[in-house]
C-alpha positions in Angstrom: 0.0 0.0 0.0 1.6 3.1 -1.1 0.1 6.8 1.2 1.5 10.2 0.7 2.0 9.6 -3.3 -0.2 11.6 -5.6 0.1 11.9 -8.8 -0.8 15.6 -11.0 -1.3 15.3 -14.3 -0.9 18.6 -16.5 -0.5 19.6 -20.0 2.7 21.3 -19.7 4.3 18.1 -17.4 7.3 17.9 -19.9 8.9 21.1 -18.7 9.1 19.2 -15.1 12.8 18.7 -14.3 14.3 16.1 -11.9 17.5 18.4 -12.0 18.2 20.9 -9.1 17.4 24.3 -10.4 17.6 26.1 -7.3 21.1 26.2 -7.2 23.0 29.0 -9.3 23.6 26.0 -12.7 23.1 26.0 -16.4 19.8 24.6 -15.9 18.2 27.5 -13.6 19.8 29.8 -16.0 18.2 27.7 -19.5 15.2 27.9 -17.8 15.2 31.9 -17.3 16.1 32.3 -20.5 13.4 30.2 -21.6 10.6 32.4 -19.9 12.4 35.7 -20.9 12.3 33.9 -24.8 8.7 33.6 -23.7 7.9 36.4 -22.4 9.5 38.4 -25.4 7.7 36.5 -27.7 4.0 36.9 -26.2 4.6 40.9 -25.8 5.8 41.4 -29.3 3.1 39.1 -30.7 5.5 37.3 -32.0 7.3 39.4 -33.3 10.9 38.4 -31.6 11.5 34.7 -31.7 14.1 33.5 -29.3 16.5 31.0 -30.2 15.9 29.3 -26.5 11.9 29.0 -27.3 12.3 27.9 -30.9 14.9 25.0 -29.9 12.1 24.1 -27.1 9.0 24.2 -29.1 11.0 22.3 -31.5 11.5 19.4 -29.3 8.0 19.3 -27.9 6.5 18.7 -31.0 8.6 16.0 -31.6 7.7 14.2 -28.4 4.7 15.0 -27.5 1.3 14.4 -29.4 -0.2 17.4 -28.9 0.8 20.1 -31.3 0.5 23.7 -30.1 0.9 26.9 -31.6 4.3 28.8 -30.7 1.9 31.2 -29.3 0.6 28.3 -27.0 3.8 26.9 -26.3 4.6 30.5 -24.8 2.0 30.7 -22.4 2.9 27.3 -21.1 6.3 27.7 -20.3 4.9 30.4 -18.7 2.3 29.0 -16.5 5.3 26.2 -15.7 7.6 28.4 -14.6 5.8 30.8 -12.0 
């Protein structure tokens, strides 16, 4: 019998990392750069496209079934990394 495991199941679960981003690392910095990519992208309307987003969306469509708009894409990285 298993207690104190639950399970939360979200659209936007691949940007979940096992790795320690709380530390000062590549991967805390990645991931800032991939909401500032983000954010840019969402206030411009598009209109800048960073290189960190584009790589990102890039790999989720080739994982993952569901197939969102860049525009999409942005507001979930978003709503991931509050």
């Amino acid at each position: 019998m298993l207690t104190g495991i639950g399970f939360i199941y979200t659209t936007v679960g691949p940007f979940i990392s096992t790795s320690d981003a709380t530390e000062d690392s590549p991967s805390k910095h990645y991931a800032q750069a991939l909401k500032d990519d983000a954010s840019a992208y969402l206030a411009t309307d598009g209109d800048h496209d960073g290189s960190v987003l584009e790589s990102e969306w890039r790999k989720y469509l080739e994982q993952y079934p569901h197939q969102p708009s860049k525009e999409e894409f942005a507001r979930m990285v978003l709503a991931t990394y509050q």
